[in-house]
N, C-alpha and C positions, 0 to 999 in steps of 0.2 A: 315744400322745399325738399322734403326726405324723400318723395317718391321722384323728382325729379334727379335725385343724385342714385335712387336707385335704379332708375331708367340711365341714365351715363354709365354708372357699373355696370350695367347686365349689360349693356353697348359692347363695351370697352372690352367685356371677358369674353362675348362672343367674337369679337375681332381678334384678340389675341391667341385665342384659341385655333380659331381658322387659320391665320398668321403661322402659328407651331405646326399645326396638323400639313397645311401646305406646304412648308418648309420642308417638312418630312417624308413626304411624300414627294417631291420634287427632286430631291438628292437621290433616291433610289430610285431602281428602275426593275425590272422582270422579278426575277424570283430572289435577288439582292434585297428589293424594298420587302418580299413579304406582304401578309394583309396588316390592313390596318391595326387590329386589337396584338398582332405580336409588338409591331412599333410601338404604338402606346404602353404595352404593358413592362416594356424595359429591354427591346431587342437590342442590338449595337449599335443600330442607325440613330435611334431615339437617345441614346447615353451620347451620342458623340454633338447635334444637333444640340440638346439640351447646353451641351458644357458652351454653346458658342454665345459672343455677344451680338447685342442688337445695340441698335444707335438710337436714343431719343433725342431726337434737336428741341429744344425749349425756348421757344422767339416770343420773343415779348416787344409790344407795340406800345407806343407811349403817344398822350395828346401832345407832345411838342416836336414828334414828328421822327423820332430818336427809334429804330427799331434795333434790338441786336439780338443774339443768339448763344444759346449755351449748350454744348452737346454731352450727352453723357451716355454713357453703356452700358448696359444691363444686361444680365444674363437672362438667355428665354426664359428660363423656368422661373423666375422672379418678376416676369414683367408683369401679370396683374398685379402682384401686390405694390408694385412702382408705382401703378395707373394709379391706386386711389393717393397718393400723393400729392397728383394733379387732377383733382378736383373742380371745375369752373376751367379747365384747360378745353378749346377746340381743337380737334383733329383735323389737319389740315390733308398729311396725306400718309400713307402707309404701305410698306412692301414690306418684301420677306426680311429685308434690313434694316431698316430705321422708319421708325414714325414722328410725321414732325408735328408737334402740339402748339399751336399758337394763343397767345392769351393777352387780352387789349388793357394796357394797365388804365387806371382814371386818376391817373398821374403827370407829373412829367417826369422825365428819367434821369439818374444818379448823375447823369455827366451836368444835364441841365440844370440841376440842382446847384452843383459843384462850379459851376462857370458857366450859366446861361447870361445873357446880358440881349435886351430890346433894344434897338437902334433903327436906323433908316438905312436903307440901302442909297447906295447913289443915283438911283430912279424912282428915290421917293415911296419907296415899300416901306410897310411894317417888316422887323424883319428879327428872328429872332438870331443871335449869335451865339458860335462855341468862343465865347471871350469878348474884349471888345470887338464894336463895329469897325474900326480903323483895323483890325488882322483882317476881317473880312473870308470869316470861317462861318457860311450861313448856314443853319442846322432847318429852318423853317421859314416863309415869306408868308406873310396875310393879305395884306391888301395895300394898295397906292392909298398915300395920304395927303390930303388938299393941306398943304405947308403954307398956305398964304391965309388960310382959316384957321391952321394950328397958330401960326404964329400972332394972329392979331387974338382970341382966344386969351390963350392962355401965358401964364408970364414967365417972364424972358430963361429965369431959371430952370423950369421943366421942359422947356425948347430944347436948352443946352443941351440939361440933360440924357434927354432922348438921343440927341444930336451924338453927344460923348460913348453913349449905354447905360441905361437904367438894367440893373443888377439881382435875379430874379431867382430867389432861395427856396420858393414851392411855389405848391399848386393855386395858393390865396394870392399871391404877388403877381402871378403869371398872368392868372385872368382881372386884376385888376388893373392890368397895363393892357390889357385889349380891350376891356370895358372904357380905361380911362378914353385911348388913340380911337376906339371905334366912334365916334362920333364925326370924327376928320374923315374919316371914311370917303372916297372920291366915289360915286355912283357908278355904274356902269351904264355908258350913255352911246 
């Protein structure tokens, strides 16, 4: 595990490095930019470059289908030590301005947590919602469910249930309403 996070750090430093070093090199031009080792070692290009911000977007991906985004700014000369922060984050994409870091949570997400609720859509989908199924704010759909097999099945109250929205506080409730409905599960035929 240590050498794997040592192998992302040495990643990370050689990308941000080339990231700076390119930046710097890019803003100047002829006898302005200088060689390299003045810039580096404190020219005016390099002091003014350093002082700027960079954008990290920080997206995070959730199993109930919920992606959102947080951006934050960091100054170059601080952005390695940002990096080890993000740890177990992938790199999705990078330029001289912003790096956007993606990381898949093995969760469901704060909103879902807060008012997820499992219902049926009006064509018969598993479906998860932000609220009840009657506002009909679908965040996720799984699959058609054979309703003539639920309903002989299982009894009248969990029908309803389902029907009304079953109410879904983590990660244990979530998959125990797709384990319970997946067996209604329609085939694809």
């Amino acid at each position: 595990m240590r050498k794997k996070w040592m192998v992302y750090a040495s990643w990370a430093f050689a990308l941000v490095t080339g990231l700076v070093v390119g930046s710097i090199l890019s803003q100047g031009s002829g006898k302005e930019a200088g060689t390299l080792t003045q810039l580096l070692s404190g020219g005016k290009r390099s002091m003014e470059v350093a002082g700027n911000s960079y954008e990290l977007v920080l997206a995070r991906s959730y199993l109930c289908g919920v992606r959102d985004e947080e951006r934050k700014p960091v100054a170059i000369n601080h952005l390695a030590v940002s990096m080890v922060d993000y740890k177990g984050w992938e790199i999705v994409t990078a330029d001289s301005n912003k790096m956007i870091l993606m990381k898949r949570e093995h969760d469901i997400s704060p909103e879902c947590k807060e008012n997820g609720h499992f219902g049926l859509s009006t064509d018969g989908m598993l479906t998860l919602f932000h609220g009840v199924p009657s506002d009909k704010e679908v965040v996720q759909t799984f699959y058609r469910i054979n309703t003539v097999k639920m309903e002989a099945s299982l009894p009248k109250e969990e029908v309803d249930s389902l029907k009304r929205g079953i109410r879904v506080r983590d990660l244990a409730e979530y998959n125990s309403v797709l384990s319970t409905y997946g067996e209604f599960q329609l085939s694809e035929e």
